[in-house]
N, C-alpha and C positions, 0 to 999 in steps of 0.2 A: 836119485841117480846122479853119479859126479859126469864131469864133464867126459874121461878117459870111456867110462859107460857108454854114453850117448854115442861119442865115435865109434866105440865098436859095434856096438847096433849097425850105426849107417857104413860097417866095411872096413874102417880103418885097422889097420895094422901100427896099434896106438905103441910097442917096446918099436917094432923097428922106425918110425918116423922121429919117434922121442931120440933114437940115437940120430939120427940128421941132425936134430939142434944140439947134439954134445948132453945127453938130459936135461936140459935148459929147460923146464915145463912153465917158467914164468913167460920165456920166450917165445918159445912154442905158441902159447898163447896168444900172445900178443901180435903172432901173425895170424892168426886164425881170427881175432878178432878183427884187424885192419879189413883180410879179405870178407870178413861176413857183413861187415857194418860198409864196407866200401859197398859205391851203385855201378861201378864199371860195367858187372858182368852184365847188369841188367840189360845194358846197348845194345847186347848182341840183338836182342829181342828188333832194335830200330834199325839194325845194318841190316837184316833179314828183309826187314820188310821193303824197305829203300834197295833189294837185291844187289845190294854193295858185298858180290862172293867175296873178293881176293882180300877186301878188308875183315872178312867174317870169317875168313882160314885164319888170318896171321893173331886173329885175336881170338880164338878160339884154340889154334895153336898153344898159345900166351896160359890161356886160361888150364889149357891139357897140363902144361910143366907147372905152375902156381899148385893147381890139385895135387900131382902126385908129389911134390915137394913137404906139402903140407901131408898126404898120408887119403889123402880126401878119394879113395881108389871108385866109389861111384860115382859122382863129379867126374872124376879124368876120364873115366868110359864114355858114358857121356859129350863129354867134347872131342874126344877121341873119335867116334859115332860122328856127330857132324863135323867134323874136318875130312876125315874121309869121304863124305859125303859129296864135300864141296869139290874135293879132287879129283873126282871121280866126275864131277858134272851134273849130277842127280840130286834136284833140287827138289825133291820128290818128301812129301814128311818133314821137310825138315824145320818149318816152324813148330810143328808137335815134338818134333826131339828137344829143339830150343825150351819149350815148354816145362817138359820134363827135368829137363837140367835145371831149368829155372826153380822149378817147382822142389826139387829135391836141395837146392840152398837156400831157399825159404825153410822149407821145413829142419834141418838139419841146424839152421841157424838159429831157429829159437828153441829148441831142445836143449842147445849149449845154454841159451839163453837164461833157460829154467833152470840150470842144472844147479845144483847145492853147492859149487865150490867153483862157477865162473866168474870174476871179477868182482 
């Protein structure tokens, strides 16, 4: 399976994202790799728990634009899901959604990982 595969599996809308980088598919890359192999998002998991909300919207916010920039449309849901959540004041679930988010760029990150034509 190549890499454009594995994205569509997990959602992505791989011709229209590739037009956002100009076709640039080295480039593309190359941000998909920064954010997969970066540990940022991981925090959100320590803001949660430390109930630091307003810093868990603005990055979670952060992370909502980074996804759908890259094409990443289950990711953006996702943080989409708990940011509304946080605004809303209902802190109800929402390390399990954390969770799942988490869990779905785990897993979507080494699919690319394996893929026959990443890096």
């Amino acid at each position: 399976m190549n890499y454009k595969e594995v994205l569509k599996e997990h959602g992505t809308d791989i011709e229209v994202t590739l037009l956002r980088f100009c076709q640039d598919e080295k480039l593309y890359k190359r941000f998909l790799e920064r954010f997969f192999r970066g540990e940022n998002v991981e925090r959100i998991r320590e803001i949660c728990k430390d109930e630091k909300y307003q810093e868990l919207e603005i990055a979670t916010h952060t992370y909502k634009g980074v996804c759908g920039n890259l094409g990443l449309s289950k990711l953006q849901k996702y943080f989409e899901e708990i940011r509304e959540k946080i605004r809303k004041e209902n802190y109800e679930n929402l390390e399990e959604l954390i969770e799942k988010a988490l869990k779905e760029k785990k897993e979507l990150g080494e699919a690319l990982e394996k893929s026959r034509d990443w890096y």
